[in-house]
PQR file with spaces between the fields and no chain letter, atoms N, CA, C, O and H, PARSE charges and radii, in Angstrom:
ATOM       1  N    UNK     1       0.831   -1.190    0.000 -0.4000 1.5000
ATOM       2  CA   UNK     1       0.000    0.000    0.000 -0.0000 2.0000
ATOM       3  C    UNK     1       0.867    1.240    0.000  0.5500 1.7000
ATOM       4  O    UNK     1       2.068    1.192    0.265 -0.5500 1.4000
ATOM       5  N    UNK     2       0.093    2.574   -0.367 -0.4000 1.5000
ATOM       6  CA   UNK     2       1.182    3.453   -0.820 -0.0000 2.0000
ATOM       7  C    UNK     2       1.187    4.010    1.075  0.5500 1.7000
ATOM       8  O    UNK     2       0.228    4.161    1.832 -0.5500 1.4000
ATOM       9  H    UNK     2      -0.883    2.613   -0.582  0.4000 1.0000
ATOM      10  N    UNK     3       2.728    4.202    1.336 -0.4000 1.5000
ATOM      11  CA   UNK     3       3.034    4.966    2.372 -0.0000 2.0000
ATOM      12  C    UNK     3       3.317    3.902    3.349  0.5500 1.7000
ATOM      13  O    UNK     3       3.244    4.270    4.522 -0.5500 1.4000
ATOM      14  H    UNK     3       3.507    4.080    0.721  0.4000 1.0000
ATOM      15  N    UNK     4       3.654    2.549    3.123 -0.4000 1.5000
ATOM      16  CA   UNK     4       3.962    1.372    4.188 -0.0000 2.0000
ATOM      17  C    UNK     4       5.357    2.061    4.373  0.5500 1.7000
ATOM      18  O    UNK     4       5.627    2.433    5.515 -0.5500 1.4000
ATOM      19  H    UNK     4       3.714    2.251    2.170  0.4000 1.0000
ATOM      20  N    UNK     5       5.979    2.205    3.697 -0.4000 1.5000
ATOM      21  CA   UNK     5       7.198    2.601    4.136 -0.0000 2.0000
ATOM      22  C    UNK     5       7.483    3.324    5.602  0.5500 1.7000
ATOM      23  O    UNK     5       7.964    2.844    6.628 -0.5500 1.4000
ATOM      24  H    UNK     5       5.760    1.903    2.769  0.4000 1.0000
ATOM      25  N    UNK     6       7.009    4.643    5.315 -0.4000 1.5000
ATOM      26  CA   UNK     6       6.700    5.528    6.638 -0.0000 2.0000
ATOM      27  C    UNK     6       5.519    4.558    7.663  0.5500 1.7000
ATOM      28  O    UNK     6       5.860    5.089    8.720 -0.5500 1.4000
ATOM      29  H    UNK     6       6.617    5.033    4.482  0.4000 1.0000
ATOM      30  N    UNK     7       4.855    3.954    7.926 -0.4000 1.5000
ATOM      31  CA   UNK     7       4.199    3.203    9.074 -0.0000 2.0000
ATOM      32  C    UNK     7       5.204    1.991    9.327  0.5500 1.7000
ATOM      33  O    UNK     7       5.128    1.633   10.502 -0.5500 1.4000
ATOM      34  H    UNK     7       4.578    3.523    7.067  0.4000 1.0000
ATOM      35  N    UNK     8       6.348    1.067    8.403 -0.4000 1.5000
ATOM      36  CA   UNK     8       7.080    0.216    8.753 -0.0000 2.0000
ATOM      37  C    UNK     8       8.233    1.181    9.785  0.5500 1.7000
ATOM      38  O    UNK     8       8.418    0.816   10.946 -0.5500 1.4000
ATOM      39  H    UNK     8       6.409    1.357    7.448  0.4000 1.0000
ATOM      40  N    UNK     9       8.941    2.389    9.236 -0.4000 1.5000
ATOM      41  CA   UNK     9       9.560    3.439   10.049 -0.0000 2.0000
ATOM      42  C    UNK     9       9.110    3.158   11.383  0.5500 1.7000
ATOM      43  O    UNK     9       9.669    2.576   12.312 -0.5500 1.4000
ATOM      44  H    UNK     9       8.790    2.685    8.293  0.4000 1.0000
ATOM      45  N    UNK    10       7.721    3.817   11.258 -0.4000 1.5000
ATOM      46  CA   UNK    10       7.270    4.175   12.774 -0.0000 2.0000
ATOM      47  C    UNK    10       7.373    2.913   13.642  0.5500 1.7000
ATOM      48  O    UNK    10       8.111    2.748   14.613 -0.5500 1.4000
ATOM      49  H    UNK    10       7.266    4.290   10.503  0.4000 1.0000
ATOM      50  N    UNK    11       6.232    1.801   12.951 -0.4000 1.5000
ATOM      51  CA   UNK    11       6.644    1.144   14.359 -0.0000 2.0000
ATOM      52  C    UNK    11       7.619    0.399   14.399  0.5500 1.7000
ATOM      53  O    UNK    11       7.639   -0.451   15.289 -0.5500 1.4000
ATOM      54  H    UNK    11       5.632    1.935   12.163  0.4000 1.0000
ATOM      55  N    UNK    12       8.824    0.489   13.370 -0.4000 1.5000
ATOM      56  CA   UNK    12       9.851   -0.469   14.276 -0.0000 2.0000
ATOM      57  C    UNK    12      10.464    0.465   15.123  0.5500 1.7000
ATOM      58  O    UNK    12      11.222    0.124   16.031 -0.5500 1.4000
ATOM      59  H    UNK    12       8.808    1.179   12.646  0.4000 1.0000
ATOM      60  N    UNK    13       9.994    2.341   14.713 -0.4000 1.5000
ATOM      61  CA   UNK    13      10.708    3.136   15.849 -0.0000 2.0000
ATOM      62  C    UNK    13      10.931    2.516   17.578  0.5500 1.7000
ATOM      63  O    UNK    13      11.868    2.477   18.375 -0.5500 1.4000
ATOM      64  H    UNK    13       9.378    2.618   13.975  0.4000 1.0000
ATOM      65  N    UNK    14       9.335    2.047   17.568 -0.4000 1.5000
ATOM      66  CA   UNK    14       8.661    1.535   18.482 -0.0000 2.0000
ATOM      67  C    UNK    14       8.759    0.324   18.971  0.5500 1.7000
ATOM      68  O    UNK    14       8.252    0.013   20.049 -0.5500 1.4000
ATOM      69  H    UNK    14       8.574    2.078   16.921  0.4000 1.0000
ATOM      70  N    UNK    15       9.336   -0.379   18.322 -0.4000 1.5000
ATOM      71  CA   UNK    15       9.297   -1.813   18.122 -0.0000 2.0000
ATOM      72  C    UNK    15       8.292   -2.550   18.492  0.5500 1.7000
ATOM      73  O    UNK    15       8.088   -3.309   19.440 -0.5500 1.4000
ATOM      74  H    UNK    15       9.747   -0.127   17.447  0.4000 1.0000
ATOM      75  N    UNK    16       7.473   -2.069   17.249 -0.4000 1.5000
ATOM      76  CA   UNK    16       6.169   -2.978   17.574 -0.0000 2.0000
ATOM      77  C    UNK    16       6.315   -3.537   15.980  0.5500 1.7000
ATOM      78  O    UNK    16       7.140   -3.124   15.165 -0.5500 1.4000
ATOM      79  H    UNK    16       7.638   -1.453   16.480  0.4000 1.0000
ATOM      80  N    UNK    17       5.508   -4.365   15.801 -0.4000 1.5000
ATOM      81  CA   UNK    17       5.748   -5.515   14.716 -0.0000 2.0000
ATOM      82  C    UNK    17       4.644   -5.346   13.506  0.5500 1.7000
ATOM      83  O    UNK    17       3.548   -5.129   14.021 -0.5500 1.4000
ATOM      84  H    UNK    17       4.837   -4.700   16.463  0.4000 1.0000
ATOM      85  N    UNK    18       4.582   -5.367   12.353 -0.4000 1.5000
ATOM      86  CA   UNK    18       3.471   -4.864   11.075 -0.0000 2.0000
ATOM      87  C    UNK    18       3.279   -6.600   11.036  0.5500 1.7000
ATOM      88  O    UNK    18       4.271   -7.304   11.223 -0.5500 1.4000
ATOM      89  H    UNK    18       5.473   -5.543   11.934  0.4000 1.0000
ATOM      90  N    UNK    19       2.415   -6.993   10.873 -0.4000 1.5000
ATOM      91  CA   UNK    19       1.477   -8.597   10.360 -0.0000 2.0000
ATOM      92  C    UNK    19       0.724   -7.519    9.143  0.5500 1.7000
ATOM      93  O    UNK    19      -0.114   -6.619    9.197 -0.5500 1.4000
ATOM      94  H    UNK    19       1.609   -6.420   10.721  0.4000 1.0000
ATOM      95  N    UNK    20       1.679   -8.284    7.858 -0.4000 1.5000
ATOM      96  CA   UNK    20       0.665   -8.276    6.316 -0.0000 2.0000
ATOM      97  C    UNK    20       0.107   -9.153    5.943  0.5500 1.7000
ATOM      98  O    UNK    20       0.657  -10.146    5.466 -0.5500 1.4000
ATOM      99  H    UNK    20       2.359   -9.015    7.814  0.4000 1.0000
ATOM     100  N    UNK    21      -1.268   -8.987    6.082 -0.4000 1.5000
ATOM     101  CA   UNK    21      -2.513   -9.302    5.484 -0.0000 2.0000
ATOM     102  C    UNK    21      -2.914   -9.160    4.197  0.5500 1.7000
ATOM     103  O    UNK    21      -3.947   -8.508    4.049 -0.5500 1.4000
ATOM     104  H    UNK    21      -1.715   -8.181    6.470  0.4000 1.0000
ATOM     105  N    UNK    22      -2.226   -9.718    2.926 -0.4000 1.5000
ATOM     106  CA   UNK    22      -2.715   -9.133    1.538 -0.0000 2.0000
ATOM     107  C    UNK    22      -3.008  -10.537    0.395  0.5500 1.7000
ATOM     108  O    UNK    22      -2.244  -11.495    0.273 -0.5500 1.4000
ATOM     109  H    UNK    22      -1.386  -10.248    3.046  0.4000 1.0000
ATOM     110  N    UNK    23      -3.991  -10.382   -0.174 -0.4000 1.5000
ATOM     111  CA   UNK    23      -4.588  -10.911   -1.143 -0.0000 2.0000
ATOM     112  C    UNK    23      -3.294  -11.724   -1.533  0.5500 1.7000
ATOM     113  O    UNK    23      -2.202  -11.168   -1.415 -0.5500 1.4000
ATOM     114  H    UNK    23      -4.611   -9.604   -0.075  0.4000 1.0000
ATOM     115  N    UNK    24      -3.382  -13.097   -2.020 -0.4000 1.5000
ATOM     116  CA   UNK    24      -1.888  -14.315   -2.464 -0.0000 2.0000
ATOM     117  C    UNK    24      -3.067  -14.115   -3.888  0.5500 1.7000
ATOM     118  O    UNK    24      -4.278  -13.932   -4.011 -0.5500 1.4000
ATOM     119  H    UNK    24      -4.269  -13.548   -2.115  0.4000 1.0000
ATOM     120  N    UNK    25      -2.061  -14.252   -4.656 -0.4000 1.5000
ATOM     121  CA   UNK    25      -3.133  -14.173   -6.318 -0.0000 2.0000
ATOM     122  C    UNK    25      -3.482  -13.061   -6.755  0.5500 1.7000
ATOM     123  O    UNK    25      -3.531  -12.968   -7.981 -0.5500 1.4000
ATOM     124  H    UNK    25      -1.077  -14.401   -4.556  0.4000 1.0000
ATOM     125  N    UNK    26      -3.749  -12.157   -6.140 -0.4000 1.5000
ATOM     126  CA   UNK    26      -4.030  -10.593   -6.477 -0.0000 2.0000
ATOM     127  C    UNK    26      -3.284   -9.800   -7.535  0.5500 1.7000
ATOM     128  O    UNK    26      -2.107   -9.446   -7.469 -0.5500 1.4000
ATOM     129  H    UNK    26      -3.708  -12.233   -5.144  0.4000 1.0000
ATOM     130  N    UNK    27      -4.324   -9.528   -8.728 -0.4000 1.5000
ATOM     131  CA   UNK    27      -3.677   -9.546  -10.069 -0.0000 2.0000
ATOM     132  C    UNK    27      -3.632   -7.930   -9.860  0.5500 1.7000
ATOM     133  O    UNK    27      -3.397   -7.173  -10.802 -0.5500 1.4000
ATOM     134  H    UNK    27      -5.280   -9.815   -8.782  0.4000 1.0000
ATOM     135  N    UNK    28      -3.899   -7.441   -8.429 -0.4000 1.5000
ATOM     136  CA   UNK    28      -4.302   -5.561   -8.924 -0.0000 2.0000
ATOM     137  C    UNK    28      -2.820   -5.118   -9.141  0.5500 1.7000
ATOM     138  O    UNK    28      -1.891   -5.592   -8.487 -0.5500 1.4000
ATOM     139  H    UNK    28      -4.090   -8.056   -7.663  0.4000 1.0000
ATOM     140  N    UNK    29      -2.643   -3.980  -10.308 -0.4000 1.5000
ATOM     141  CA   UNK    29      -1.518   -3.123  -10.260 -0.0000 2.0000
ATOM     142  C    UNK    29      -1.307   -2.239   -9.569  0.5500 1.7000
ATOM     143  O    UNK    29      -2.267   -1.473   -9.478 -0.5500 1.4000
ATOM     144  H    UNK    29      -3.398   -3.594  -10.840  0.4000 1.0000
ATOM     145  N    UNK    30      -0.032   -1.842   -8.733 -0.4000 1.5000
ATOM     146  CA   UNK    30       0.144   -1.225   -8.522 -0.0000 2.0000
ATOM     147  C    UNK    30      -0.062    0.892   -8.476  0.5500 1.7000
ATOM     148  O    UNK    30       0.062    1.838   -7.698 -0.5500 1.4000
ATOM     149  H    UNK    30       0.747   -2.464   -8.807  0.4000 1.0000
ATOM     150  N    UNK    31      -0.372    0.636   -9.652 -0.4000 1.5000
ATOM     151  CA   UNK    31      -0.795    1.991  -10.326 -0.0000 2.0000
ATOM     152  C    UNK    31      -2.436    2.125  -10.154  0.5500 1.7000
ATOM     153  O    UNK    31      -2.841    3.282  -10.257 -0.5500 1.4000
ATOM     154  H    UNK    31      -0.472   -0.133  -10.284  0.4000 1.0000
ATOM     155  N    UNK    32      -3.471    1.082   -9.898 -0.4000 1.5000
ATOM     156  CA   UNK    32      -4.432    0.998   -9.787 -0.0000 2.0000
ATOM     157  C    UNK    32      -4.586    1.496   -8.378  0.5500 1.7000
ATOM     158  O    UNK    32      -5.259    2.488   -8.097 -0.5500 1.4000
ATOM     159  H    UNK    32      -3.142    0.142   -9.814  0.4000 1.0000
ATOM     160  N    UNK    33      -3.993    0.834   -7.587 -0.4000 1.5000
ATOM     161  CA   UNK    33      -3.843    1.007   -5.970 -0.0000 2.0000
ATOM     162  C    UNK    33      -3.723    2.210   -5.451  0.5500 1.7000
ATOM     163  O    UNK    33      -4.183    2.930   -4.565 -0.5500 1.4000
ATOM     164  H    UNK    33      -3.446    0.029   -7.815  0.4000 1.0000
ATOM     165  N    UNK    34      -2.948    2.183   -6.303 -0.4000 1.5000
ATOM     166  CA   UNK    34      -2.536    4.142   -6.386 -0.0000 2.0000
ATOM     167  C    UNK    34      -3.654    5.506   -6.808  0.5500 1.7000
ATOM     168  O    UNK    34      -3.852    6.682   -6.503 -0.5500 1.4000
ATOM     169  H    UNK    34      -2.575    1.598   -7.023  0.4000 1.0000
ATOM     170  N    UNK    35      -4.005    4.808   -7.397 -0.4000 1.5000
ATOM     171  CA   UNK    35      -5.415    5.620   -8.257 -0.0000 2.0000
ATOM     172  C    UNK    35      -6.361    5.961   -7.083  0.5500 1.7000
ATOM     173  O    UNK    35      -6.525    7.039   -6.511 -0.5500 1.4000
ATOM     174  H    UNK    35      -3.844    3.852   -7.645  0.4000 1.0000
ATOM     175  N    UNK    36      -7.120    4.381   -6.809 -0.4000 1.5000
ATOM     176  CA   UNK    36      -8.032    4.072   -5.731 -0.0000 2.0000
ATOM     177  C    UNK    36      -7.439    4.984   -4.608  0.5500 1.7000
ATOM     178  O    UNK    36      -8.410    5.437   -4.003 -0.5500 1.4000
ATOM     179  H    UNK    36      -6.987    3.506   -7.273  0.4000 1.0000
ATOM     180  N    UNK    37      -6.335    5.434   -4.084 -0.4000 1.5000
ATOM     181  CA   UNK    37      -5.978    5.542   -2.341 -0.0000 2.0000
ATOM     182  C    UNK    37      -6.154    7.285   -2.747  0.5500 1.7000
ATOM     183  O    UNK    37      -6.650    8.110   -1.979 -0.5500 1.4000
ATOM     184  H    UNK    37      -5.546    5.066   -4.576  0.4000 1.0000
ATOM     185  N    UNK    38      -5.637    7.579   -4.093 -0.4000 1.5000
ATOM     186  CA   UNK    38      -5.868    8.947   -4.759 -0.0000 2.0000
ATOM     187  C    UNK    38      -7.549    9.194   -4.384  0.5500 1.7000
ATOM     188  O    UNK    38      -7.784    9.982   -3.467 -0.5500 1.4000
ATOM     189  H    UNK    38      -5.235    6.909   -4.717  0.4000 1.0000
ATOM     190  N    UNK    39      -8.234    8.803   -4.796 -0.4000 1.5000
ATOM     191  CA   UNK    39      -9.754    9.160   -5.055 -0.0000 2.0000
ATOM     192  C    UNK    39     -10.288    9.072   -3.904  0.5500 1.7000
ATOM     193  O    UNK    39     -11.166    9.842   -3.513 -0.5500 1.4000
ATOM     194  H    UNK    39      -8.043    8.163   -5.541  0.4000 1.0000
ATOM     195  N    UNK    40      -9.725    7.940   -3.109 -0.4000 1.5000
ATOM     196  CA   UNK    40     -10.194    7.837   -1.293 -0.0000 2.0000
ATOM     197  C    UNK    40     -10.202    9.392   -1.090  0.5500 1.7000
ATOM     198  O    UNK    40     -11.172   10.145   -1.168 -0.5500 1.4000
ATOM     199  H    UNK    40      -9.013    7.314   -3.426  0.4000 1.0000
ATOM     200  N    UNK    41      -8.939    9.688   -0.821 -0.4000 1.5000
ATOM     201  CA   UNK    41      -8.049   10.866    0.007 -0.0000 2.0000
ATOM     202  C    UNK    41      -8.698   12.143   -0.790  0.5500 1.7000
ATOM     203  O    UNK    41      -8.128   13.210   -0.564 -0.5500 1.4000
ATOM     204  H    UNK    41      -8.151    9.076   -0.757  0.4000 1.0000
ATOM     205  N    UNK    42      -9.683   12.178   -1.588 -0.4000 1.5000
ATOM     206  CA   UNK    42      -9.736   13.480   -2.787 -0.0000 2.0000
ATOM     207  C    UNK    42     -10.938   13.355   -2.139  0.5500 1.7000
ATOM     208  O    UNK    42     -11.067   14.287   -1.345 -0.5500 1.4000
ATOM     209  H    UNK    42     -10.146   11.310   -1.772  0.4000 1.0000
ATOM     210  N    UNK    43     -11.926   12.564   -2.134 -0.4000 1.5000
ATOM     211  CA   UNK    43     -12.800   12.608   -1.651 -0.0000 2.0000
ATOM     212  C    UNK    43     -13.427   13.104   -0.305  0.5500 1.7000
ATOM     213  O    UNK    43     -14.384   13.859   -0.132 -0.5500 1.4000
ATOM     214  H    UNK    43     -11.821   11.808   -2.779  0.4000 1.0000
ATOM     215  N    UNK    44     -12.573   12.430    0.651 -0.4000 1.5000
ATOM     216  CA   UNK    44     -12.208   12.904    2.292 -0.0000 2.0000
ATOM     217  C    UNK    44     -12.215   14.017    2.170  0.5500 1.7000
ATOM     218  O    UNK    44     -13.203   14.568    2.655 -0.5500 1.4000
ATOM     219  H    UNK    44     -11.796   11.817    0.510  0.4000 1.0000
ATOM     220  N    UNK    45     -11.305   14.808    1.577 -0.4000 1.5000
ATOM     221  CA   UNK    45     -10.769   16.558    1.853 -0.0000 2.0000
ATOM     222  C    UNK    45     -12.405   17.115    0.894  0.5500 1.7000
ATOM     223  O    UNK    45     -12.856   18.201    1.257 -0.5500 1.4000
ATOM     224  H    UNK    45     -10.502   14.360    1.184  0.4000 1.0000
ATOM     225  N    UNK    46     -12.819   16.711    0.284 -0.4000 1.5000
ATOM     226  CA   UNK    46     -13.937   17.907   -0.351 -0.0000 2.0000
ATOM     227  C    UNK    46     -15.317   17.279    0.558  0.5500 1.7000
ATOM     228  O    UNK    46     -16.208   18.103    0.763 -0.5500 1.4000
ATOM     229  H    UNK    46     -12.452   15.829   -0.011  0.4000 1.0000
ATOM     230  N    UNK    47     -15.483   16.149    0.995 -0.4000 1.5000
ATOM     231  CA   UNK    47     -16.180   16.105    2.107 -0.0000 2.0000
ATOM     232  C    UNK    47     -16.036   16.975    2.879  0.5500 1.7000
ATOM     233  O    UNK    47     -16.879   17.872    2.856 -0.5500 1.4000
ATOM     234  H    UNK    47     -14.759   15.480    0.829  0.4000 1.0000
ATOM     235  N    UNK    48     -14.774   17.064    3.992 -0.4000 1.5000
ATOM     236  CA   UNK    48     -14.891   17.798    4.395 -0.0000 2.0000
ATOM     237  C    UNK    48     -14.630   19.871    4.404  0.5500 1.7000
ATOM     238  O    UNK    48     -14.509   20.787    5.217 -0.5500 1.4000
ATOM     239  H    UNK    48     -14.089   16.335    4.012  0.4000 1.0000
ATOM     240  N    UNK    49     -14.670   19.634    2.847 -0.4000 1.5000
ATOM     241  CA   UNK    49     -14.574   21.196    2.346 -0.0000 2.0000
ATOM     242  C    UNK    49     -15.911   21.977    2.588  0.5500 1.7000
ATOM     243  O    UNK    49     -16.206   23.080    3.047 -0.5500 1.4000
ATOM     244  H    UNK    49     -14.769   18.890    2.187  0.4000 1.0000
ATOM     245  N    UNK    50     -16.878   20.436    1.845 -0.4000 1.5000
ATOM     246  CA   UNK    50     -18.575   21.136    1.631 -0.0000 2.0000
ATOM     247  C    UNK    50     -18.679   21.099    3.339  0.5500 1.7000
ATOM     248  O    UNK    50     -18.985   22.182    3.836 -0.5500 1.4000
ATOM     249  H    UNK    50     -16.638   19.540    1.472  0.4000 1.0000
ATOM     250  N    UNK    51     -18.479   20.079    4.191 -0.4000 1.5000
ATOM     251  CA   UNK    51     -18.862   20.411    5.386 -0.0000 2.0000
ATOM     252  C    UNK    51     -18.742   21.962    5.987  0.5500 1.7000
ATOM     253  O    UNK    51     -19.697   22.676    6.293 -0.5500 1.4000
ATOM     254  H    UNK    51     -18.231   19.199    3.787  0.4000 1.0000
ATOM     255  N    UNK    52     -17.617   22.233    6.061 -0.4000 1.5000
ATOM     256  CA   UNK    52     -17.174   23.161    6.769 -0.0000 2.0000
ATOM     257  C    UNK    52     -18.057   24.490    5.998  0.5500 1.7000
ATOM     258  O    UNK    52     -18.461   25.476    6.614 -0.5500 1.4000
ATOM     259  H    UNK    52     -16.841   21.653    5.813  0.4000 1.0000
ATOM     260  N    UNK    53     -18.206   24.296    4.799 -0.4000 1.5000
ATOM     261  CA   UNK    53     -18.544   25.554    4.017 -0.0000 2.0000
ATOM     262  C    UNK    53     -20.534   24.869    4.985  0.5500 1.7000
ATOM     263  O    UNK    53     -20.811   25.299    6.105 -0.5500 1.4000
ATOM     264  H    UNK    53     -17.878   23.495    4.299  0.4000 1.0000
ATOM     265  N    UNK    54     -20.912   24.487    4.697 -0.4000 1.5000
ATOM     266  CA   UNK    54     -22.393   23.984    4.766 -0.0000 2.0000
ATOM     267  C    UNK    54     -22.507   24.649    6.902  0.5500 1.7000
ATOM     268  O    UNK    54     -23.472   25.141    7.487 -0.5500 1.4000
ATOM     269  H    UNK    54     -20.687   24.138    3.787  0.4000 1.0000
ATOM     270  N    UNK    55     -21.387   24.402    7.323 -0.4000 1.5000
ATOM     271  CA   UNK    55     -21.193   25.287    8.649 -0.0000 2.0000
ATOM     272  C    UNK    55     -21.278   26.316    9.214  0.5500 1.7000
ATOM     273  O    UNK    55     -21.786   26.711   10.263 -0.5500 1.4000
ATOM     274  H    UNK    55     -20.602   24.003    6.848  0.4000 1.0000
ATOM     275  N    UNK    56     -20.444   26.941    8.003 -0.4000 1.5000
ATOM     276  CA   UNK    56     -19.839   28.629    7.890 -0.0000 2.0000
ATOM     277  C    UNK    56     -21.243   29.287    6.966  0.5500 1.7000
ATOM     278  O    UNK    56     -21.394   30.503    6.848 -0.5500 1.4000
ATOM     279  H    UNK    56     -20.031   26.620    7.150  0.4000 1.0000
ATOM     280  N    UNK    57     -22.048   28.443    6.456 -0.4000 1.5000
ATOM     281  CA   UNK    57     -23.464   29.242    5.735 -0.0000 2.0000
ATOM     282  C    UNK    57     -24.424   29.131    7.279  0.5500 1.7000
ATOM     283  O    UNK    57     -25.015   30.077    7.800 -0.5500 1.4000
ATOM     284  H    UNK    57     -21.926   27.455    6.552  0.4000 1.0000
ATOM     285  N    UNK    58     -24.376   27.873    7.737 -0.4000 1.5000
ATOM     286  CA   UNK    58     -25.647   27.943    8.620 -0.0000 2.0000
ATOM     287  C    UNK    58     -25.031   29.331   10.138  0.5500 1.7000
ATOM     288  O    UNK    58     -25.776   30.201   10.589 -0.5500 1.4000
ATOM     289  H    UNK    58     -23.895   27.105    7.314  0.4000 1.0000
ATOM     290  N    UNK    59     -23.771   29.134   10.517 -0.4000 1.5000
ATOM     291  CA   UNK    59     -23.092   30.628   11.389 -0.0000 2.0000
ATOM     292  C    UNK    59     -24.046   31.909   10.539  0.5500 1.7000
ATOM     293  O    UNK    59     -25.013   32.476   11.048 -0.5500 1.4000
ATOM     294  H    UNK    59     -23.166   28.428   10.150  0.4000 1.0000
ATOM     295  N    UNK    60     -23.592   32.135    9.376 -0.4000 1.5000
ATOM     296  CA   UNK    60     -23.813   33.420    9.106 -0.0000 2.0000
ATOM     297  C    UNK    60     -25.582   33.569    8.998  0.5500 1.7000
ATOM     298  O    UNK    60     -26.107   34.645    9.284 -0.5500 1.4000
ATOM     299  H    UNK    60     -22.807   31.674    8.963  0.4000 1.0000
ATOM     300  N    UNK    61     -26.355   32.456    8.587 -0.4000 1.5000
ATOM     301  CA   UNK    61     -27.767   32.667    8.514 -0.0000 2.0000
ATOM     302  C    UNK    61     -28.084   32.871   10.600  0.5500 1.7000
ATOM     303  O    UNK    61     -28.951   33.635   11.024 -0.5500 1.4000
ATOM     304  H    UNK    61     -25.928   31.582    8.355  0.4000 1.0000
ATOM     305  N    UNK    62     -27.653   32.465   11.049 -0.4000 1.5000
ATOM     306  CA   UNK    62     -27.215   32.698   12.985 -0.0000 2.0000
ATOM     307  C    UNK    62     -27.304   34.000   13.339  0.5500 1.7000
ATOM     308  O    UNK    62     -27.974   34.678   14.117 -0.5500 1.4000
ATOM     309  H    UNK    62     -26.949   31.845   10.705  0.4000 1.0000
ATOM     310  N    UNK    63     -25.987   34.242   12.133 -0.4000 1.5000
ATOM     311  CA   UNK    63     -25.516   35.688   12.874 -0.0000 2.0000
ATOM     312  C    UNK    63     -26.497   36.773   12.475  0.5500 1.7000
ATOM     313  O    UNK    63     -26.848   37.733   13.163 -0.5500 1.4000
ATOM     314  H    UNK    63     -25.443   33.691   11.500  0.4000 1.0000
ATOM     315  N    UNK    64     -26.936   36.409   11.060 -0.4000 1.5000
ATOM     316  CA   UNK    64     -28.050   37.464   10.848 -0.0000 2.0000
ATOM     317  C    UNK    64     -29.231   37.431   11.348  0.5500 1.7000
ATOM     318  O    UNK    64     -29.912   38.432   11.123 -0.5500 1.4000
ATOM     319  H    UNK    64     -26.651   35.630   10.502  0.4000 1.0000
ATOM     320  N    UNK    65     -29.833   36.370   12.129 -0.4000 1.5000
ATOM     321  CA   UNK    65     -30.889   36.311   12.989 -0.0000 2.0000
ATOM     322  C    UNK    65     -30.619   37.223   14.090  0.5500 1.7000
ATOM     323  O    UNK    65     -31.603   37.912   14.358 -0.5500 1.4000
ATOM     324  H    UNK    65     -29.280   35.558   12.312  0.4000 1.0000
ATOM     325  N    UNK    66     -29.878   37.384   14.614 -0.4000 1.5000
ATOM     326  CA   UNK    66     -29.469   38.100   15.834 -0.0000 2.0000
ATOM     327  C    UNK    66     -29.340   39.492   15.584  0.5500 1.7000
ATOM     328  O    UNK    66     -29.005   40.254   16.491 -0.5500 1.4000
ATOM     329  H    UNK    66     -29.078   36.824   14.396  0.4000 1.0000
C-alpha cells in the first residue's frame, strides 16, 4: 500500500511488529492502488470542504438572525 514505508519506520521506531494481510493471487496493479488511495483521500478533503462551508453558511444565517 502506498506509504507502508513511513508506518514500517514508525513502528519499528517503536518496536512494535506490522502482520501483512494481503490478497496471495491478487492480479491488482500497482498503479491501480494508487489511483483508488488517490480518489479515497480526494474525496475525504472535499467532504470535508462542503462540510465546513455547509457550517460557515448555517453561522452566518445565525448571525443574521441576531
Amino acid at each position: 500500500r502506498v506509504g507502508f514505508e513511513l508506518f514500517y519506520y514508525l513502528f519499528k521506531k517503536y518496536h512494535c511488529e506490522i502482520i501483512v494481510m494481503s490478497d496471495v493471487g491478487s492480479e491488482k496493479l500497482d498503479s491501480q492502488e494508487v489511483f483508488e488511495e488517490i480518489v479515497s483521500l480526494l474525496n475525504c478533503y472535499s467532504m470535508k470542504m462542503y462540510s465546513k462551508r455547509k457550517c460557515n453558511k448555517i453561522k452566518e444565517v445565525l448571525q443574521e438572525e441576531d
